[in-house]
Backbone bond lengths (Angstrom), bond angles and torsions (degrees), N, CA, C in turn:
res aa  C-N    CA-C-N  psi(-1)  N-CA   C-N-CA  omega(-1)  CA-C   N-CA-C  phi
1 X - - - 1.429 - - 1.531 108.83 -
2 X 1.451 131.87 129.74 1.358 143.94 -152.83 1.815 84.02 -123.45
3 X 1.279 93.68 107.80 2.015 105.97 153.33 1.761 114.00 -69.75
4 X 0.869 120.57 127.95 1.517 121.18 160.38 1.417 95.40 -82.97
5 X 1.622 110.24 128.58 1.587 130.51 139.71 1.438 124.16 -103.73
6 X 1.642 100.85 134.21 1.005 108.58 166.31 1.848 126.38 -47.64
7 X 1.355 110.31 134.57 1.368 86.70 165.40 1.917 137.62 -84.07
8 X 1.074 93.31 130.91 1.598 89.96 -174.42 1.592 97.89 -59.33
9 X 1.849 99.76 177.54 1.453 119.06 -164.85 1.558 80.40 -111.57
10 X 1.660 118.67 -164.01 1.226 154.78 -164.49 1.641 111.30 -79.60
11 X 1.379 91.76 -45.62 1.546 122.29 179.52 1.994 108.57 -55.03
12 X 1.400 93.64 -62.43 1.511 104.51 -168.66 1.771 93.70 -60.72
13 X 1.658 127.21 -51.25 1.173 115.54 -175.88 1.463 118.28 -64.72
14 X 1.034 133.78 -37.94 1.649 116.45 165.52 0.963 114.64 -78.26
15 X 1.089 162.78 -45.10 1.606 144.64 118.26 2.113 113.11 36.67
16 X 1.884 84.70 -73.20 1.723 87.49 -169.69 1.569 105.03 -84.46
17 X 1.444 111.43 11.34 1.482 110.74 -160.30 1.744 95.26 -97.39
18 X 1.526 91.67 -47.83 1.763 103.40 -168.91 1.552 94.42 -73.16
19 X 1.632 127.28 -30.84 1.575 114.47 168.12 0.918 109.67 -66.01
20 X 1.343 154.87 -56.33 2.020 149.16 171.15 1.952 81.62 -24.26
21 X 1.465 100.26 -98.85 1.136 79.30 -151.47 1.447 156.98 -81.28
22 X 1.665 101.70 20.40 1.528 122.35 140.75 1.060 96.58 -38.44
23 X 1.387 129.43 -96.74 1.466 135.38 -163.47 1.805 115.46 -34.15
24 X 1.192 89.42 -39.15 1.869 85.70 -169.32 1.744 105.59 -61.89
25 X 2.029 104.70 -37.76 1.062 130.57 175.84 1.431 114.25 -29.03
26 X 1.391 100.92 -70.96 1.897 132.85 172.94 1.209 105.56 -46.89
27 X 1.635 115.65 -51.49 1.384 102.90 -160.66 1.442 106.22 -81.99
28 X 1.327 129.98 -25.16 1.379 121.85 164.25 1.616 119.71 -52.73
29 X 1.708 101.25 -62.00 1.962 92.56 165.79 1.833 121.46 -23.42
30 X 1.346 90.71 -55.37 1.392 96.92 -159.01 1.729 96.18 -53.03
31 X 1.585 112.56 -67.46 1.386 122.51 -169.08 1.876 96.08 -33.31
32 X 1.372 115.93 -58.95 1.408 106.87 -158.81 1.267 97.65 -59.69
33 X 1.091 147.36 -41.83 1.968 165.45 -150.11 1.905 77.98 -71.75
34 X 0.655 125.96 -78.49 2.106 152.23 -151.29 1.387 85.05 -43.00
35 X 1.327 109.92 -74.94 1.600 123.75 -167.70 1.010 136.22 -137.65
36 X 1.973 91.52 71.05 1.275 115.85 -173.52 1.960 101.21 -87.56
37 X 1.178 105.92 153.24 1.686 107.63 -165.07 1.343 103.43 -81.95
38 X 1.335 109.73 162.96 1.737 123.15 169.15 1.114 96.87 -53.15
39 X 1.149 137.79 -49.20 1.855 158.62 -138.21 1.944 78.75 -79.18
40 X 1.388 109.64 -73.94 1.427 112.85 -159.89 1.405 117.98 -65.54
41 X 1.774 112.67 -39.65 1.796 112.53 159.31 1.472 108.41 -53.03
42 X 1.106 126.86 -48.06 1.522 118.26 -173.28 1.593 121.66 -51.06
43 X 1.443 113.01 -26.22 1.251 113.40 -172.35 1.689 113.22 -98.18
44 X 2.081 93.71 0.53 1.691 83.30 168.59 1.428 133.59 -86.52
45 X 1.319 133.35 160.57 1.751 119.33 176.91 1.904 98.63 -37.18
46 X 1.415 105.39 154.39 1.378 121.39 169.26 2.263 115.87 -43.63
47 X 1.822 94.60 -46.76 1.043 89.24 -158.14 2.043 102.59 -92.52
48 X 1.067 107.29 35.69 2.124 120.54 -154.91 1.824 60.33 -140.43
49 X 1.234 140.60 -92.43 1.509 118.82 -146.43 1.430 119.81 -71.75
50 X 1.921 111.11 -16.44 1.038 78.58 158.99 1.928 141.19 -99.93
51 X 1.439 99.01 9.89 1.585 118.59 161.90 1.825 102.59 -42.09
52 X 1.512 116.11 -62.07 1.452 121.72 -174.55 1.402 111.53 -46.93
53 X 1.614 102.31 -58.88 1.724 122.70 -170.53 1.517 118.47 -53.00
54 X 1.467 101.49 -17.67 1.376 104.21 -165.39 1.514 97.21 -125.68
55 X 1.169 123.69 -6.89 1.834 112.44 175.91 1.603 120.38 -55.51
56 X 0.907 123.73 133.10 1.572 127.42 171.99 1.656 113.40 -67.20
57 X 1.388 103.40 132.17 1.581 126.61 -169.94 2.074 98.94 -23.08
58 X 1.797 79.56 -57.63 1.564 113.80 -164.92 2.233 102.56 -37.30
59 X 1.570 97.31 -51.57 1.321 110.66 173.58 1.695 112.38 -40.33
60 X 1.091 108.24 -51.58 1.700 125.48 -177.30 1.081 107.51 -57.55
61 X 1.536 112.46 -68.94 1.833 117.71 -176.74 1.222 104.45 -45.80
62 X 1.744 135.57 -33.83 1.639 121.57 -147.87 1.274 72.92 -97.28
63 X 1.178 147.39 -29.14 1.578 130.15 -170.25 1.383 104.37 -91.34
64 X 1.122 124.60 8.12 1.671 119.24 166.44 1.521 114.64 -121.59
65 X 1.579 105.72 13.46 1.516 111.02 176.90 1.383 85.15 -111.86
66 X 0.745 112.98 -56.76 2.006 124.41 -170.57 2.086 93.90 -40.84
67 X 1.100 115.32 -48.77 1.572 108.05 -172.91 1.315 111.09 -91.94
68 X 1.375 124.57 -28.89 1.561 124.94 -173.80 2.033 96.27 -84.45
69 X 0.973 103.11 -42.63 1.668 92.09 169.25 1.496 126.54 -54.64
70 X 1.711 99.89 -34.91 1.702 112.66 -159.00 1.830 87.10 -88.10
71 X 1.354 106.64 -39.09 2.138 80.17 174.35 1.581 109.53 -79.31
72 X 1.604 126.48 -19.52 1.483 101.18 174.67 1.382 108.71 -83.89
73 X 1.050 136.41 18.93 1.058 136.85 165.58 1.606 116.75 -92.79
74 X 1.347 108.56 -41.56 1.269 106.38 157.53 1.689 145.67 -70.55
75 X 1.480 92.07 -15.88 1.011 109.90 179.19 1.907 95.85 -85.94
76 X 0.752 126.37 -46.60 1.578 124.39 167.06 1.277 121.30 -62.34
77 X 1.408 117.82 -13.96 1.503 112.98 179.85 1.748 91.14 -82.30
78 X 1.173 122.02 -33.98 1.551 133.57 -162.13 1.450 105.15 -69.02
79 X 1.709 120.78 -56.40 1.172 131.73 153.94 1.461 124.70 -29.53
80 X 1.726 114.02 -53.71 1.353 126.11 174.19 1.261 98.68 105.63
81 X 1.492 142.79 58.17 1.365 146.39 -158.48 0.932 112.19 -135.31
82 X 1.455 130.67 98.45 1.852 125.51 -172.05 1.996 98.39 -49.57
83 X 0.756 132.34 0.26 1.378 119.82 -167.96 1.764 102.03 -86.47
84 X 1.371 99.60 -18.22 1.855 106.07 169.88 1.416 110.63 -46.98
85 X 1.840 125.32 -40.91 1.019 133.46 171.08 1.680 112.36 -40.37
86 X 1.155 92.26 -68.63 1.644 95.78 -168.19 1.893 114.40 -73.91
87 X 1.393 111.35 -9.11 1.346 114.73 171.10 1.392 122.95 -57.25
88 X 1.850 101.71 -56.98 1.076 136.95 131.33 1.417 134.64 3.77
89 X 0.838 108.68 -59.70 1.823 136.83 -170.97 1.586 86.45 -81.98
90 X 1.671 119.51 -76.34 0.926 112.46 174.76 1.517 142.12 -36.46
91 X 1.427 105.24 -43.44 1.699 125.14 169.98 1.323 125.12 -69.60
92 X 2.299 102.17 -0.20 1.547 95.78 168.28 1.316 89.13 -97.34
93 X 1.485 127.41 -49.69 1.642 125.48 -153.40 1.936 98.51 -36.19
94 X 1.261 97.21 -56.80 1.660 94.90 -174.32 1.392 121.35 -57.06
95 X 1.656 125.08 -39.17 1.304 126.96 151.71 1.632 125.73 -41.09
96 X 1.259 102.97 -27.05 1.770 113.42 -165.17 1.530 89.98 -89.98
97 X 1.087 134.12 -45.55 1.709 153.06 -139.27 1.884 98.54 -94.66
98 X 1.576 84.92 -34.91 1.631 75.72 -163.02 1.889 98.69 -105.69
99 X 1.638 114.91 -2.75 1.779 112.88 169.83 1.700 93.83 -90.04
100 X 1.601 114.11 -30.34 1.882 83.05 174.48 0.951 129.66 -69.25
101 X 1.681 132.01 0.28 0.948 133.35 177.64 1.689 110.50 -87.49
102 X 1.346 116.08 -52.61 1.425 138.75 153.55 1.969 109.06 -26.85
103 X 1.033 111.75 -41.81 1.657 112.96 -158.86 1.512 85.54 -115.14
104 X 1.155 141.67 -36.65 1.617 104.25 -149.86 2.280 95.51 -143.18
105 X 1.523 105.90 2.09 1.708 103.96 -166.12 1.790 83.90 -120.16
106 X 1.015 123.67 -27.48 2.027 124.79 -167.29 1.401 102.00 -108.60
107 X 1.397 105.21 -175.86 1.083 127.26 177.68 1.595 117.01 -113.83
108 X 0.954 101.35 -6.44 1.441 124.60 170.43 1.994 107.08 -6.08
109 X 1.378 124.00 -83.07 0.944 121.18 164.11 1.341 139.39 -48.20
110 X 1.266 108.45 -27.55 1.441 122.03 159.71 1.194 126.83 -51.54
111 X 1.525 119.39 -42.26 1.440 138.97 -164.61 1.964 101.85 -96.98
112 X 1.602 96.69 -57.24 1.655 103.76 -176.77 1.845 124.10 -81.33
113 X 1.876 100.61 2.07 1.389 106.95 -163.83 1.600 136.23 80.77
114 X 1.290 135.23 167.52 1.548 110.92 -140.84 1.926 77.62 -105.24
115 X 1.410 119.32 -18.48 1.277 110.81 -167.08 2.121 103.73 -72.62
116 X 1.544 112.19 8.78 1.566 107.09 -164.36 1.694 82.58 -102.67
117 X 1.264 128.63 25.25 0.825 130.99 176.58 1.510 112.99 -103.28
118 X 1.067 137.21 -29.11 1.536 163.57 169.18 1.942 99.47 -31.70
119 X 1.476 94.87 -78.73 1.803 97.27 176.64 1.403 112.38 -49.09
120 X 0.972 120.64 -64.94 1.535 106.95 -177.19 1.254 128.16 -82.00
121 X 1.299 122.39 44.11 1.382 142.14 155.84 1.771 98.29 -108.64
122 X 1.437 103.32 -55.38 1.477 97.97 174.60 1.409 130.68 -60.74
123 X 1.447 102.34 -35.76 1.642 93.74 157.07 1.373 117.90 -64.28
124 X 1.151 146.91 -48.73 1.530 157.16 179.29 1.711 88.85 -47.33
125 X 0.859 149.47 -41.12 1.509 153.34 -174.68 1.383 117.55 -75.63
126 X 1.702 113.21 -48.09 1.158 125.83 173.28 1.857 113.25 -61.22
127 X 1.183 106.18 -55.56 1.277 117.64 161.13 1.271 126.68 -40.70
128 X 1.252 127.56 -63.98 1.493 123.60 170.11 1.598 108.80 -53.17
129 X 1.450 127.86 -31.53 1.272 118.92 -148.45 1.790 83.88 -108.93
130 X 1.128 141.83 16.49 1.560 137.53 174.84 2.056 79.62 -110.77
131 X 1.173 128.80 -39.31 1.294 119.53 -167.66 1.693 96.07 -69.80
132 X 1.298 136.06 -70.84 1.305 146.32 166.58 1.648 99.50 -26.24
133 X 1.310 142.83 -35.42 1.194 115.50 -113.27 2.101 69.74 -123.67
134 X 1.213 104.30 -27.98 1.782 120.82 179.11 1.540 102.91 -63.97
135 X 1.458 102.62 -66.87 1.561 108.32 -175.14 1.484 116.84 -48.83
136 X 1.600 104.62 -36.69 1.537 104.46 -173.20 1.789 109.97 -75.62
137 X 1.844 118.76 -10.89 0.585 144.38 179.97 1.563 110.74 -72.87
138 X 1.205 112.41 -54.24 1.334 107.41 176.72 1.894 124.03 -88.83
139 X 1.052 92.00 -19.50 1.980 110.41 159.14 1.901 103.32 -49.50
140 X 1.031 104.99 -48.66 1.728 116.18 -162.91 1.859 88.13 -85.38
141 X 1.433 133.97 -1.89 1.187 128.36 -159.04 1.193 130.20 47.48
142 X 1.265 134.06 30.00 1.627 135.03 159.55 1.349 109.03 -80.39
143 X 1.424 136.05 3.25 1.654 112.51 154.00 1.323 92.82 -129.04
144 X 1.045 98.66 174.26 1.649 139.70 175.42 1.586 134.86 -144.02
């Protein structure tokens, strides 16, 4: 059985292009964040290494679901695959999972200042609006 898709415009492709590489963006942060060296914690202020030393596993995983979801999601928005939706969905829970820990369980702002708060609101924004931005995507029929 063959779906007809609509064809997307110009708009929708840089759209899923500049989401890839957000995501690729993220997923590199994260990697350097994952397995950053003794060598490289050592050279941070006392109270920045011990934010790392002391984060919970749980913190890590939502920040490695949050980026490995947000590029298959992009990579499916690129494809044209309603399943970008639910990648999506997924690539906020870990964003959401891993700033409550950031905003309201650490000290995070305390140590990095209230302005290190800025990006991860904007990611939390970016995220909702790649989830919005899929659905409205497949409403107009460009995935399947």
């Amino acid at each position: 059985m063959t779906t007809h898709l609509n064809k997307p415009g110009t708009v929708f492709w840089v759209v899923a292009i500049l989401a890839l590489i957000w995501n690729v963006i993220g997923a590199m942060a994260y990697l350097v964040d994952a397995f950053m060296s003794t060598e490289a914690l050592a050279q941070l202020p006392e109270e920045q290494r011990l934010l790392y030393e002391t984060r919970p596993a749980w913190v890590t995983a939502s920040f490695a679901i949050a980026v490995w979801s947000g590029v298959l999601g992009a990579i499916a928005l690129l494809l044209r695959k309603k399943w970008a939706i639910t990648a999506f969905i997924i690539s906020l829970i870990g964003v959401l999972a891993q700033n409550v820990y950031q905003f309201f369980l650490s000290n995070t702002f305390e140590v990095m200042g209230t302005s290190a708060m800025i990006f991860p609101i904007i990611i939390i924004i970016i995220s909702v609006l790649l989830i919005l931005f899929s659905k409205n995507a497949l409403k107009k029929g460009y995935l399947g």
